[in-house]
MIMIBA-38053 format. One record per residue (C-alpha): residue number from 1; x, y, z. Coordinates in Angstrom, 3 decimals, padded with zeros to 6 digits. Example, Ala and Ser with C-alpha at 12.3 -4.5 7.8 and 13.67 -1.06 7.14 Angstrom:
<pts>
> 1 / 012.300 / -004.500 / 007.800
> 2 / 013.670 / -001.060 / 007.140
</pts>
This chain:
<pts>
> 1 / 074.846 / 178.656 / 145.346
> 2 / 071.329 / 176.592 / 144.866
> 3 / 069.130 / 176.394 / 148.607
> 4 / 070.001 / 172.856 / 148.915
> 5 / 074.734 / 173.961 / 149.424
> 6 / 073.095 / 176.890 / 151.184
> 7 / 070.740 / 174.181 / 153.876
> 8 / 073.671 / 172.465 / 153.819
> 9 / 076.506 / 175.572 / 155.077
> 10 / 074.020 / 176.521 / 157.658
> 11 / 073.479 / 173.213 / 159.197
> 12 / 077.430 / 172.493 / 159.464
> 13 / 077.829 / 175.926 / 160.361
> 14 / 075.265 / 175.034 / 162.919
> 15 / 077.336 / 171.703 / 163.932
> 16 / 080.316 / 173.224 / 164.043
> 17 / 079.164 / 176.506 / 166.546
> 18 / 077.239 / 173.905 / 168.819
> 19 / 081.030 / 171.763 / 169.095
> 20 / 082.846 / 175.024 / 170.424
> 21 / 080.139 / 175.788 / 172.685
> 22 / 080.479 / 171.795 / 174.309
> 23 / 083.816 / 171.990 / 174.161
> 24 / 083.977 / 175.623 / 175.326
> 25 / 081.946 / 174.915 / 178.598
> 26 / 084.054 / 171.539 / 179.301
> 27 / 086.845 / 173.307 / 179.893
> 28 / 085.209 / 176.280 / 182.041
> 29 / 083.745 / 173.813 / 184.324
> 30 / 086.871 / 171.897 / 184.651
> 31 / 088.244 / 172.726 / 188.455
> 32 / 091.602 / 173.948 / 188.434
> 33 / 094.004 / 173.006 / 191.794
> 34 / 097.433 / 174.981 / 192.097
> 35 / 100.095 / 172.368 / 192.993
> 36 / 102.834 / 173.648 / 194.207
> 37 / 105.482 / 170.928 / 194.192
> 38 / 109.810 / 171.464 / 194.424
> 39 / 111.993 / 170.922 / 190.996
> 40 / 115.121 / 168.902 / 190.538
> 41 / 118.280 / 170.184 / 192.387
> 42 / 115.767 / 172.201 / 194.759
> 43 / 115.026 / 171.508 / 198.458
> 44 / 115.665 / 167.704 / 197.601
> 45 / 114.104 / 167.604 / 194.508
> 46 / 115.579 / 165.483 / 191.721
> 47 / 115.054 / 164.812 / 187.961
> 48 / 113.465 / 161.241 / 188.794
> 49 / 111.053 / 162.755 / 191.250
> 50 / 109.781 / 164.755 / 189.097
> 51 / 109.278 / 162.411 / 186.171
> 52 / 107.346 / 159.781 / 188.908
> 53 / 105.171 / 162.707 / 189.831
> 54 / 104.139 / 163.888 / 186.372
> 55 / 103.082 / 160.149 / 185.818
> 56 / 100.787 / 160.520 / 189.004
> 57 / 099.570 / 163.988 / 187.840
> 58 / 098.737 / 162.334 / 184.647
> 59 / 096.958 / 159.464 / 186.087
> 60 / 095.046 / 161.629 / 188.354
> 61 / 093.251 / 163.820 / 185.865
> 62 / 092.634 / 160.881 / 183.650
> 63 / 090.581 / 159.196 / 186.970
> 64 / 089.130 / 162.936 / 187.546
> 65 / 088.635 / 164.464 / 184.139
> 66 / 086.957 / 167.795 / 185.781
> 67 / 090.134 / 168.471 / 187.386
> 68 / 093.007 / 169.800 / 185.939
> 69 / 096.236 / 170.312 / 187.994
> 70 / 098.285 / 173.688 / 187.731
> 71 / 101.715 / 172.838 / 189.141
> 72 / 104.188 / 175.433 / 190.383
> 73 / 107.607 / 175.158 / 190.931
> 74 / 110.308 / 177.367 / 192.339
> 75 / 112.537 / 179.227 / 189.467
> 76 / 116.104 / 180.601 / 189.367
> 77 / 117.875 / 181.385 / 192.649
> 78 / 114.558 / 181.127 / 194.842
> 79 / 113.991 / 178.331 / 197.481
> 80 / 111.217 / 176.021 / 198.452
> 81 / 110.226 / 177.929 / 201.452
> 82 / 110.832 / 181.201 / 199.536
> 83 / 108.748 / 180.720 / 196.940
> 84 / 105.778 / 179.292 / 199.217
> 85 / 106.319 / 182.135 / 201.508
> 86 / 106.036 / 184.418 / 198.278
> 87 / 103.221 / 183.170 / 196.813
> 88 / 101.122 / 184.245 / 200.372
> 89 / 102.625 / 187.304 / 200.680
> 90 / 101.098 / 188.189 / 197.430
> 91 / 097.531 / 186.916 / 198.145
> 92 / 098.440 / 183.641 / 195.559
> 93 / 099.183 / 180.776 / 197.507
> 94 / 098.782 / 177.143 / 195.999
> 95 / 095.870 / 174.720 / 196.888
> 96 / 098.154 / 171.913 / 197.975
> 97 / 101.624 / 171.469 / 198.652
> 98 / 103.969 / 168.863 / 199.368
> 99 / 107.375 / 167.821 / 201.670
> 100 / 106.696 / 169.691 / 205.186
> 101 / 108.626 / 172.478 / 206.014
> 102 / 108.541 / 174.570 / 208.959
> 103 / 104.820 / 173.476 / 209.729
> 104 / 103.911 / 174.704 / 213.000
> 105 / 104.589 / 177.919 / 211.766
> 106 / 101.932 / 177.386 / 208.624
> 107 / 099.957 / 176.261 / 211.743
> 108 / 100.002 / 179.233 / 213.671
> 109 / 099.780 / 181.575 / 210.604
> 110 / 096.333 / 179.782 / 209.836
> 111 / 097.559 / 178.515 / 206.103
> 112 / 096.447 / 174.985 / 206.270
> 113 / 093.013 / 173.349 / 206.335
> 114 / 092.324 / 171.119 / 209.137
> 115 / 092.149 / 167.510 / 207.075
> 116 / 090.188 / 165.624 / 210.198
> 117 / 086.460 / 166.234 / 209.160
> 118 / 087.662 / 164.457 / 205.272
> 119 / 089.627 / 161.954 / 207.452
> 120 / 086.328 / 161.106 / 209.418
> 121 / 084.708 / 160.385 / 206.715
> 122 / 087.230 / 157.638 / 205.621
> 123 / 086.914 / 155.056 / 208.730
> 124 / 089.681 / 152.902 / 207.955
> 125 / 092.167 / 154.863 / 206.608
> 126 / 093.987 / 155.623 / 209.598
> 127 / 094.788 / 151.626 / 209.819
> 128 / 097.686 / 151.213 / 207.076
> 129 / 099.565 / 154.004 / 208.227
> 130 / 102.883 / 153.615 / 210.457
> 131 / 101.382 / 155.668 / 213.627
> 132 / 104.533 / 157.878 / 214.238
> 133 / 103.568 / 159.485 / 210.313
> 134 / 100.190 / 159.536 / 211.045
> 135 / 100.595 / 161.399 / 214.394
> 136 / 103.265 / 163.742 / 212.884
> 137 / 100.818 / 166.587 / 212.237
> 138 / 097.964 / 166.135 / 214.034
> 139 / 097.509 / 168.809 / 217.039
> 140 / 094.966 / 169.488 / 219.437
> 141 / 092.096 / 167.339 / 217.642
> 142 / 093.092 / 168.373 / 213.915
> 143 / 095.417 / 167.082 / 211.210
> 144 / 097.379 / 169.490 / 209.290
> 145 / 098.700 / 167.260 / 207.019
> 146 / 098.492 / 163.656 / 205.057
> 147 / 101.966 / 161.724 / 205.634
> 148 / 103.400 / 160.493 / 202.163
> 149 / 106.859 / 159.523 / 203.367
> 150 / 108.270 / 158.902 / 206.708
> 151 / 111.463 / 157.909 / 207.625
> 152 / 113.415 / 157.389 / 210.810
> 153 / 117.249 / 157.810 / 211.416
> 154 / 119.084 / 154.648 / 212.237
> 155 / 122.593 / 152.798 / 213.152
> 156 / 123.999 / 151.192 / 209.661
> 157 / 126.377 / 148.691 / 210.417
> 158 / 129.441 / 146.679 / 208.873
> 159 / 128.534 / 143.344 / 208.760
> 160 / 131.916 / 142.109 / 207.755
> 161 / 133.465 / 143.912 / 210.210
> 162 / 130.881 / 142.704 / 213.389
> 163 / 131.622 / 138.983 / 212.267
> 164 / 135.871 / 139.722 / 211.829
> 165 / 135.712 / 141.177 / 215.456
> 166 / 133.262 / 138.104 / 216.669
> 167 / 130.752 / 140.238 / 217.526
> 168 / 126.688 / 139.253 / 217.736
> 169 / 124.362 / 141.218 / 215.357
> 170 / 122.531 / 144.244 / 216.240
> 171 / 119.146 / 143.941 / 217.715
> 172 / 116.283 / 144.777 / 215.559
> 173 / 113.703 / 145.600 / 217.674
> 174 / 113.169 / 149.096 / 218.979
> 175 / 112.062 / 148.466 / 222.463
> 176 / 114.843 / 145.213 / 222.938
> 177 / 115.926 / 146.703 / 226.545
> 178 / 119.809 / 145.209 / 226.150
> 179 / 120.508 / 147.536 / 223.347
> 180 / 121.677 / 150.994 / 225.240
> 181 / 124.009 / 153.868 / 224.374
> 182 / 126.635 / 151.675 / 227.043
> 183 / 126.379 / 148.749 / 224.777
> 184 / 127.159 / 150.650 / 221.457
> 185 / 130.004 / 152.254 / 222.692
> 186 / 130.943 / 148.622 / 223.685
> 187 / 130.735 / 147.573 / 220.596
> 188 / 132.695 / 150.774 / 218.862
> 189 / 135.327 / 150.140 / 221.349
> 190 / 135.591 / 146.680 / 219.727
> 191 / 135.361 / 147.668 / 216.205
> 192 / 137.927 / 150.950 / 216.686
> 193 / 141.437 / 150.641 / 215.356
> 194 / 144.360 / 152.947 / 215.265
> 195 / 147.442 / 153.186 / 212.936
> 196 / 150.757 / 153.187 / 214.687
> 197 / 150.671 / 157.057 / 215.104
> 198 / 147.609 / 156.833 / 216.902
> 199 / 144.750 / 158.210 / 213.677
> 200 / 141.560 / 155.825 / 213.566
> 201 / 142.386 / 153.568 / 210.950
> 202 / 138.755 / 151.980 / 211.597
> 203 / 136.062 / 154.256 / 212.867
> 204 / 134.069 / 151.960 / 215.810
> 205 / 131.444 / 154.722 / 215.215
> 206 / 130.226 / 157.892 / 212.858
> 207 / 127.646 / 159.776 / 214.565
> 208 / 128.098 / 163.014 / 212.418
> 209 / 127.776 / 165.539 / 215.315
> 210 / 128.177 / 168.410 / 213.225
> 211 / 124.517 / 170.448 / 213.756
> 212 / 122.550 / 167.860 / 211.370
> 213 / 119.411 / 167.614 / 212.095
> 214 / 119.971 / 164.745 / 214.382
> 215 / 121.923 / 166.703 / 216.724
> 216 / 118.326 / 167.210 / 218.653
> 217 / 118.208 / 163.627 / 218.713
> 218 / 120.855 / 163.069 / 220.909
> 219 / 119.380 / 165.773 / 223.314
> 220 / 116.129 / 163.650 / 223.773
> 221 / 118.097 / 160.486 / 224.139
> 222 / 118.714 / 162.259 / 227.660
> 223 / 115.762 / 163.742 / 228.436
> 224 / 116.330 / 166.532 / 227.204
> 225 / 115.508 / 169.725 / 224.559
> 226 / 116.370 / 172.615 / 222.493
> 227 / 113.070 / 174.208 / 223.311
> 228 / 110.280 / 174.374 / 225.224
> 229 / 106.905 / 173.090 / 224.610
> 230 / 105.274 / 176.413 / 223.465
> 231 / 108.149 / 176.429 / 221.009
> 232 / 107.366 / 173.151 / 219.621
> 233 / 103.545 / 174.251 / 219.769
> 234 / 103.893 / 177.393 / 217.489
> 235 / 107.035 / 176.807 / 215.218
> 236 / 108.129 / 180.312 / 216.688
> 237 / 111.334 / 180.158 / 219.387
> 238 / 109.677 / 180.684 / 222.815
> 239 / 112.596 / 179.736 / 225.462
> 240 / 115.845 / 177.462 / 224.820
> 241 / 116.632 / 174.849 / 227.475
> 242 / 120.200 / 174.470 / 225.614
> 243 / 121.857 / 174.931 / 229.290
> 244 / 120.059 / 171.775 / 230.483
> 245 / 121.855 / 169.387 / 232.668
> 246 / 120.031 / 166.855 / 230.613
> 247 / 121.225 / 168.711 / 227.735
> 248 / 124.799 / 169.233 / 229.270
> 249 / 125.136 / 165.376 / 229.681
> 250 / 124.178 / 164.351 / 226.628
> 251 / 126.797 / 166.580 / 224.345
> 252 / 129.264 / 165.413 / 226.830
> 253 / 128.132 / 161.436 / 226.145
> 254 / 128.504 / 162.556 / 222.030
> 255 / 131.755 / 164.540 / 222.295
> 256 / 133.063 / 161.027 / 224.133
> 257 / 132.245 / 158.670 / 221.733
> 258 / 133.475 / 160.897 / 219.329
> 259 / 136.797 / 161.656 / 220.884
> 260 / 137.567 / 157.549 / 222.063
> 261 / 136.222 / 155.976 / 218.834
> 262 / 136.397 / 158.562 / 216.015
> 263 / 132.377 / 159.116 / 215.793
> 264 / 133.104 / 162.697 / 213.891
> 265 / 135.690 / 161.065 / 211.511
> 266 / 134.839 / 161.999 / 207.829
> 267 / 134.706 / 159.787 / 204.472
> 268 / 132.729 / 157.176 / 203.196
> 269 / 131.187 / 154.965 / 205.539
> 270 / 130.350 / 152.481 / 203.163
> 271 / 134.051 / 152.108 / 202.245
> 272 / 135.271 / 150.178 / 205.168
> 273 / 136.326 / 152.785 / 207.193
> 274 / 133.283 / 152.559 / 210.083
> 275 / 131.663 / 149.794 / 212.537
> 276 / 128.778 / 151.473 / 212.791
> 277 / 127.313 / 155.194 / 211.282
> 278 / 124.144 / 156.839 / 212.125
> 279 / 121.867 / 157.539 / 208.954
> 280 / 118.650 / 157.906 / 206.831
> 281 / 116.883 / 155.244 / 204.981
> 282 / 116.955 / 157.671 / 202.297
> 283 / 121.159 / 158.256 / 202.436
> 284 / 121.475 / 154.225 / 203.018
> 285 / 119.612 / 153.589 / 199.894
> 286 / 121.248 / 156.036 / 197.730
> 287 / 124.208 / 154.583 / 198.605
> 288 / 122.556 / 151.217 / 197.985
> 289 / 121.980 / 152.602 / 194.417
> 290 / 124.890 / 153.786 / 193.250
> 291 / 126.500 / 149.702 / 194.541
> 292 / 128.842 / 151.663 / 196.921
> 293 / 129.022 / 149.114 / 199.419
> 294 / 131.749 / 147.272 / 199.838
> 295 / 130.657 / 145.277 / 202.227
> 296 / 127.846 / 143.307 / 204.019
> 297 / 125.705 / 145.498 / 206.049
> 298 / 122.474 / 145.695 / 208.184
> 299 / 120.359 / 148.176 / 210.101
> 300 / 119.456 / 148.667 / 213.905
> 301 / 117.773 / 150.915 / 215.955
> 302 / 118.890 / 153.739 / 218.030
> 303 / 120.205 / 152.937 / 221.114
> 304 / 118.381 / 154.472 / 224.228
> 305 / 119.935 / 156.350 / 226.667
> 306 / 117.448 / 157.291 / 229.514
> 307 / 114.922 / 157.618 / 226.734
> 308 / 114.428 / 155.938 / 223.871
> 309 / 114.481 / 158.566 / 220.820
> 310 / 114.948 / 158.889 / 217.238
> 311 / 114.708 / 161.448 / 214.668
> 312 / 111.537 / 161.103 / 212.905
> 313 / 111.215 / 162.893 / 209.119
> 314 / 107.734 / 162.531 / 207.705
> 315 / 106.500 / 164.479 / 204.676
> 316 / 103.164 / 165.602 / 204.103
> 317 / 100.737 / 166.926 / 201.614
> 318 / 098.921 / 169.912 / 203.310
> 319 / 095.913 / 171.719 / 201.769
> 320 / 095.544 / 175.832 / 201.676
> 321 / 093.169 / 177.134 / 203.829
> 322 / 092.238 / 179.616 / 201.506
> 323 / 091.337 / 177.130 / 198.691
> 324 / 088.288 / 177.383 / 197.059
> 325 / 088.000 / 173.798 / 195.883
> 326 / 088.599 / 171.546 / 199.321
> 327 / 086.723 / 168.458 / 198.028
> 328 / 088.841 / 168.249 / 194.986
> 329 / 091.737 / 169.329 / 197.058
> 330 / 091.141 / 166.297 / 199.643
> 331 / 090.447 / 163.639 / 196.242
> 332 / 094.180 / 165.184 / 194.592
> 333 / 095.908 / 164.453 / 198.329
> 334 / 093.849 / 160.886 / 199.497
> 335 / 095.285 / 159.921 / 195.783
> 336 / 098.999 / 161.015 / 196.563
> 337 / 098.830 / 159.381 / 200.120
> 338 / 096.753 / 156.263 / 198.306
> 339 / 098.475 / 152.737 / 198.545
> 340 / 098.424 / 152.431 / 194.849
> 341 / 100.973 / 155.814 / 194.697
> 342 / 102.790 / 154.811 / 197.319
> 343 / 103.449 / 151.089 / 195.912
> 344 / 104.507 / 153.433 / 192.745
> 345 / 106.896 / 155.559 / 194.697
> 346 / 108.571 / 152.667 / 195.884
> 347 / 108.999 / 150.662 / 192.416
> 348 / 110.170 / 154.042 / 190.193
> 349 / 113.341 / 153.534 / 191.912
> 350 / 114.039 / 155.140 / 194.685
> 351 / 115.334 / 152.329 / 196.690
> 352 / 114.513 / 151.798 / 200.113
> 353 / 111.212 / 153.985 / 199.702
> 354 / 110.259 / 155.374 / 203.035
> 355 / 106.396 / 155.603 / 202.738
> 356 / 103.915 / 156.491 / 205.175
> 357 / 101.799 / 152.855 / 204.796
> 358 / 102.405 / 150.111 / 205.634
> 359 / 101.212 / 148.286 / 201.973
> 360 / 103.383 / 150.582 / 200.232
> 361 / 106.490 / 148.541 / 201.302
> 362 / 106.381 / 145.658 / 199.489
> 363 / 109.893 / 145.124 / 198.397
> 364 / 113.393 / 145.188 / 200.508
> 365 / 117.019 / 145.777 / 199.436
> 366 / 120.231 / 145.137 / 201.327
</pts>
């Protein structure tokens, strides 16, 4: 080998040892954030989800190439909460994680990060957000938790059945005063119809009574609750107020309805069996999806009773308290609870999406 090949090995040898060293510290000073995020067929989950989120993940370390996203996802028999509970028990939990829980309790076990001092430094944020999401987890001054989607139960109706019957169209306004518990069991009384042996051939009304997670619902329509504040405070069961009179009257309005116009009565709603049915936004576009309806259909409110109430279900993205990245942390969630995802959410095809913001709803179905 003559000096010049020799120059020559030693200054590519050279190149090549300076390239691994670049690349080599590129990837050490890359920040890596644990997500910890449910799989399909798990607490919700589904295969679609999952897809749309990998597309975000993607997106988000090609806008933030120093951060590289770990995700972590429950395995084999265990659950959402299981795993999550898990991963603290063994000094490992995530950074962030998604889609609630019991979240008082992460309060009062000190898990999350209080999100108000990044929130404060983003003035108008606050303004595209539905206010019921963005008040879902704030407490005391601090905010546990971003909203992504919120959704409220409501009364899904048979169109075709309303305008058979001659009957005017649902409000749609949540604080109209002339629609009240009376007039909806007006209305089922109208819509009800028995076979000769006296079954419900036509449900006037499917509440589902049947310890959903509505069943509080009805409680508050009254005035009353399950639990006491400090329960409602901590996450941990202080004092029931089951025995309520409030309480009392309200089961006793739901066993009614159910009893006089089939509101229990099983089967499809969508099939032209029921008036009216209480549901999600989420079940009512599922249903939407699949073209089960056989009808023309709308949406109202829930009708007050003393108080006006409805079940609220609003999922956030929450940040460990015990992460050592919280800037990145607070860049990966403001991006999941951006407009732009949310917009996202609802196109992939997931129907009626039920996002936190306002801007992220820019299509209908029905």
């Amino acid at each position: 080998m003559n000096g010049d090949t020799r120059r020559w090995s030693m200054l590519l040898g050279l190149i090549l040892c300076t390239m691994l060293v670049v690349v080599g510290t590129a990837d050490a000073e890359k920040v890596k954030l644990e997500v910890y995020v449910r799989a399909p067929g798990i607490a919700g989950g589904t295969a679609a989800e999952t897809e749309w989120e990998n597309q975000m993940y993607a997106e988000f370390e090609k806008q933030h190439p120093n951060i590289k996203l770990e995700l972590i996802t429950p395995v084999g028999s265990a659950g959402y909460l299981e795993k999550l509970i898990t991963l603290w028990a063994v000094g490992q939990p995530p950074d962030v994680w998604d889609h609630g829980g019991f979240v008082a309790s992460y309060i009062e076990q000190g898990w999350l990060l209080d999100l108000s001092p990044f929130v404060r430094r983003e003035p108008n944020l606050e303004r595209d957000f539905f206010p019921g999401a963005w008040r879902a987890y704030q407490q005391d001054g601090r905010m546990w938790g971003m909203p992504h989607v919120s959704m409220s139960s409501l009364i899904w109706y048979n169109v075709d059945f309303f305008e058979q019957a001659g009957l005017p169209l649902l409000p749609v306004d949540w604080d109209d005063p002339s629609w009240t518990w009376d007039a909806m069991e007006d209305y089922a009384k109208k819509l009800t119809k028995l076979t000769p042996d006296g079954r419900f051939e036509t449900a006037g009304v499917s509440i589902g009574l049947n310890g959903n997670i509505e069943s509080p619902m009805f409680a508050n329509l009254w005035g009353g609750d399950w639990f006491d504040e400090e329960t409602h405070r901590t996450g941990i069961p202080n004092k029931s107020t089951i025995a309520s009179p409030e309480n009392i009257l309200a089961y006793e309005k739901a066993v009614e309805l159910i009893q006089r116009y089939g509101g229990n009565v099983p089967g499809n709603y969508s099939g032209g069996k029921v008036g009216m049915a209480l549901r999600t936004p989420l079940n009512i576009a599922a249903t939407a999806q699949q073209n089960a309806f056989f009808c023309k259909w709308a949406l109202a409110p829930i009708p007050v009773g003393t108080h006006r109430a409805a079940a609220l279900y609003t999922d956030p993205w929450m940040i460990s308290s015990q992460t050592k990245h919280p800037e990145e942390a607070w860049l990966f969630v403001k991006y999941m609870t951006s407009a732009e995802v949310m917009k996202s959410y609802t196109a992939f095809g997931f129907g009626l999406a039920p996002v936190a913001r306002r801007s992220g709803l820019y299509r209908q179905i029905g």
